[in-house]
C-alpha positions in Angstrom: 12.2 22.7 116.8 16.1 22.2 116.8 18.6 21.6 118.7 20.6 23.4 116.8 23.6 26.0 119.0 23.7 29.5 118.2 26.5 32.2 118.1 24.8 34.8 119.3 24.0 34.6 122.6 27.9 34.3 123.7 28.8 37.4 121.3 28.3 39.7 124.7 29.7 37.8 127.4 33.3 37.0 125.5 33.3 40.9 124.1 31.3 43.6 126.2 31.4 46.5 123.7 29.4 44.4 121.5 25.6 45.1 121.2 22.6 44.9 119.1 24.3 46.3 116.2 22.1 47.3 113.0 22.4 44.6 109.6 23.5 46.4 106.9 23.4 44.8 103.0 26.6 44.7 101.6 28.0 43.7 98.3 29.6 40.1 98.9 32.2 41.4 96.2 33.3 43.3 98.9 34.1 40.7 101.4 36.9 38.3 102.0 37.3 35.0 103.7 39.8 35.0 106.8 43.2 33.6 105.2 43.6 32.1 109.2 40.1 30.7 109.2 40.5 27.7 111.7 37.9 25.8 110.3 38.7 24.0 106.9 35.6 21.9 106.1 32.0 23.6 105.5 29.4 20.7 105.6 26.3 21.0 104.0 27.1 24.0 102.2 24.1 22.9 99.1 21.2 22.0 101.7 22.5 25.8 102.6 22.1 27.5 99.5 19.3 26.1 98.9 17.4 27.0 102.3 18.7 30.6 101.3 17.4 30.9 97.8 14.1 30.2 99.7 13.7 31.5 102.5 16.5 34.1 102.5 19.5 34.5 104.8 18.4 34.0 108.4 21.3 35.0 110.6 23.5 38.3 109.0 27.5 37.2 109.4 29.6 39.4 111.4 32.5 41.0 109.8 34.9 43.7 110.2 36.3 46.4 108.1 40.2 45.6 106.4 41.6 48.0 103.8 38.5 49.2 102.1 36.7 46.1 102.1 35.0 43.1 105.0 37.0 40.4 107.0 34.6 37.5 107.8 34.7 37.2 112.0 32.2 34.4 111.6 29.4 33.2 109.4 32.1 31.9 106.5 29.6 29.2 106.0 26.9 31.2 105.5 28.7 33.6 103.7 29.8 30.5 101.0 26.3 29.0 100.8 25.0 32.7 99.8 27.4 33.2 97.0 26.6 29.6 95.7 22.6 30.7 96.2 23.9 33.6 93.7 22.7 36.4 96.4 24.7 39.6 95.5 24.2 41.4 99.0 24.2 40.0 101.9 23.4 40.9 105.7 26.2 41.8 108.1 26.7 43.2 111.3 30.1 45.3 110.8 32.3 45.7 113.7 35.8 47.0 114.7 37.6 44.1 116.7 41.1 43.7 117.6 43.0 40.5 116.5 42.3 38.9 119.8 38.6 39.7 119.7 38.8 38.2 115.9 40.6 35.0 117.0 38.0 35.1 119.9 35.1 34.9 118.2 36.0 32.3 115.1 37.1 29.9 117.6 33.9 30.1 119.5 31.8 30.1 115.9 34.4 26.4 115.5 33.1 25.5 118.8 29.4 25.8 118.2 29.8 23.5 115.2 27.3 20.9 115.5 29.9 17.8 114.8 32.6 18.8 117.1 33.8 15.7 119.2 34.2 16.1 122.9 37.9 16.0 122.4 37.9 18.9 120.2 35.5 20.4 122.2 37.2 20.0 125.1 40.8 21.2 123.5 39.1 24.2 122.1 37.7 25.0 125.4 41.5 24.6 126.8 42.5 26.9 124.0 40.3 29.7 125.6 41.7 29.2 128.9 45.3 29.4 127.9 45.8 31.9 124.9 43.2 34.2 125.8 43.1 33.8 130.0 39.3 33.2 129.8 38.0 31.5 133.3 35.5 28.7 133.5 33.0 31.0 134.0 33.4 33.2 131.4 33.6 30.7 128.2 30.4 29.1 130.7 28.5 32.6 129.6 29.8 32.8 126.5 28.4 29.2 125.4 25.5 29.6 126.9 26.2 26.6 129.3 27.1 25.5 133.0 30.3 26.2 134.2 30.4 22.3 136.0 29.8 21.2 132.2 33.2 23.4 130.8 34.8 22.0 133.9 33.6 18.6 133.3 34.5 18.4 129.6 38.2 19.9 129.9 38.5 17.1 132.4 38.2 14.7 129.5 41.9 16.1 128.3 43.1 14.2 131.6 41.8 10.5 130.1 45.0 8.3 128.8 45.9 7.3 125.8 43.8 4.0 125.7 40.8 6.1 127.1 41.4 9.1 124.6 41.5 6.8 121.5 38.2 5.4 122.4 36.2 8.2 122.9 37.8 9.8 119.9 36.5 6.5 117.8 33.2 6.8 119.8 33.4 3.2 121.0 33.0 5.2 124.5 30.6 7.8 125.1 31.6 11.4 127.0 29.0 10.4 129.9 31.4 7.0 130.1 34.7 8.7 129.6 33.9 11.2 132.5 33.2 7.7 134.6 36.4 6.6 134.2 37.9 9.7 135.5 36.0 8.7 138.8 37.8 5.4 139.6 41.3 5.9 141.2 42.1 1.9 140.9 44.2 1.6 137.2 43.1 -2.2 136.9 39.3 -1.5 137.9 39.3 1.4 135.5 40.6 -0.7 132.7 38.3 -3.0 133.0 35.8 -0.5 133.5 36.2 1.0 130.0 36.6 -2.3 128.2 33.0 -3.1 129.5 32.3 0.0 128.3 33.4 -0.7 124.8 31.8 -4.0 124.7 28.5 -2.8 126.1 28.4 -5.1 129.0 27.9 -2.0 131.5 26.6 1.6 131.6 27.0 4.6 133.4 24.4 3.6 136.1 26.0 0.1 136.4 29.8 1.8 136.6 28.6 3.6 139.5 29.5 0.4 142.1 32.7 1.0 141.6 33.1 4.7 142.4 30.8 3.5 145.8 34.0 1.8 147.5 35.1 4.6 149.6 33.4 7.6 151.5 29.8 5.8 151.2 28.5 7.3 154.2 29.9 10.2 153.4 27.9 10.6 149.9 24.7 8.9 151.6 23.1 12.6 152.0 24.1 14.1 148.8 24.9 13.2 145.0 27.3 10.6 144.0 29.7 11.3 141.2 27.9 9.7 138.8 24.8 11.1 139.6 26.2 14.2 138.9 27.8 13.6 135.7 24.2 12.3 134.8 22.5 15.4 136.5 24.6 17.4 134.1 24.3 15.8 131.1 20.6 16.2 131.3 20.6 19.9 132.5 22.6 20.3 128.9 20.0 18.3 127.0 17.3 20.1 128.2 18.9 23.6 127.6 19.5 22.1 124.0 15.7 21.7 124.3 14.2 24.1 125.9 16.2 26.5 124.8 17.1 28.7 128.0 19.4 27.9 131.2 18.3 24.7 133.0 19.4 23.7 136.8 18.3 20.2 138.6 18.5 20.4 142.6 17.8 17.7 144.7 16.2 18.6 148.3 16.1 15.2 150.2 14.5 12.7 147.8 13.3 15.4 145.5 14.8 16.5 142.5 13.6 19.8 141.0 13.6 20.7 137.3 14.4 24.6 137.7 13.8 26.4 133.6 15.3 30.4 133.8 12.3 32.1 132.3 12.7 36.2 132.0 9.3 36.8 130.1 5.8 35.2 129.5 7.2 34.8 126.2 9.8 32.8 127.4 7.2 30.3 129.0 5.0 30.5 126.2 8.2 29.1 123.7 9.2 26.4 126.2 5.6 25.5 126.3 5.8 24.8 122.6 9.4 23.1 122.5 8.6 20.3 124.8 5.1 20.1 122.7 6.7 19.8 119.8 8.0 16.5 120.8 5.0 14.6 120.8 4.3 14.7 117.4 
């Protein structure tokens, strides 16, 4: 199992008119790289190849017709690790867009990649919000995740300089980062992220300070760290699991809720989490 993110699933919640399309083989002569691909750097492209000449291309690439021959929409790195596997067809889905759709959808393949920071992340997630007037919920659908966790990371824009350059160097974690945006008080947040740098605190330990005011008031229900901890681990389990995970908490209980559509769906979860004990 892997916890690796996938395009697909977002494809019909940022574009409508896009459905299960048939693959069709097409000569890679006949397409062409986007001259405005965003993404610059294509890691890993050998390991690619080389899981290609074996195994074959898994996922066709999406492109669209320009002039007689194929625009890449996304899948450029797949498309480059099948020419260096020496395929000379290759499996696309071909479909019309227009130039926002395009722009659309190669940012959200950028997004998915696997070593995005949360700053990038959370700027690309911006990006959707303001150039194309996407809500919350909508890049939410289209990512496959919560709309508090797109909420939660475009909050990390909001950190300081000081705060930004940390989590950008990963002395600070996202979970920590999101911390500091809890504490109002300047000098206790300061000091708050230089313990977090020097690994003196954690999350948990941070929490004393975000319990100065209201505490009766957040007696019955979730602090805010609790929730920013809640959330993290509703996002690693739908990294695990696979499928849309929600934790509730009724009184002292907290339930685990999995969104399961077929017996199938149990039956895969069932072997995810199994997987993990070997």
């Amino acid at each position: 199992m892997t916890g690796r993110k996938t395009l697909g699933r977002g494809l019909s919640a940022l574009i409508p008119e896009v459905e299960i399309a048939s693959i069709e083989k097409i000569d890679i002569d006949l397409i062409d790289a986007r001259s405005d691909q965003p993404r610059k750097n294509f890691e890993n492209i050998d390991e690619l190849a080389e899981s290609i000449k074996e195994y074959g291309l898994l996922n066709p690439i999406v492109v669209s017709k320009n002039n007689g021959k194929y625009e890449i929409i996304a899948g450029e790195r797949r498309y480059r690790a099948s020419i260096q596997a020496g395929l000379k067809k290759i499996d696309a889905i071909v479909r019309d867009f227009d130039q926002k759709d395009i722009d659309i959808l190669s940012l959200v393949e950028n997004i998915q990649r696997e070593d995005l920071s949360a700053l990038e992340e959370a700027e690309a997630y911006k990006k959707l919000m303001d150039d194309f007037s996407m809500t919350q919920e909508e890049i939410a659908k289209s990512m496959g995740k919560s709309r508090s966790y797109i909420a939660n990371t475009i909050r990390l824009l909001k950190l300081n300089q000081e705060e930004t350059d940390a989590l950008a160097a990963r002395k600070i974690s996202a979970s920590q980062a999101r911390t500091l945006l809890s504490i109002e008080d300047e000098d206790e947040r300061k000091k708050t992220l230089e313990n977090f740098i020097n690994k003196k605190i954690n999350v948990r330990d941070a929490e004393k300070i975000g319990k100065k005011k209201k505490t009766k008031e957040k007696a019955k229900g979730l602090s805010d760290i609790d929730k920013i901890l809640l959330e993290d681990y509703e996002e690693k389990f739908m990294e695990k699991v696979g499928s849309k995970v929600k934790i509730d908490k009724t009184g002292k209980t907290y339930k685990l809720i999995i969104d399961c559509f077929t017996v199938d769906d149990i039956e895969n979860i069932y072997w995810r989490l199994g997987d993990e004990d070997n």
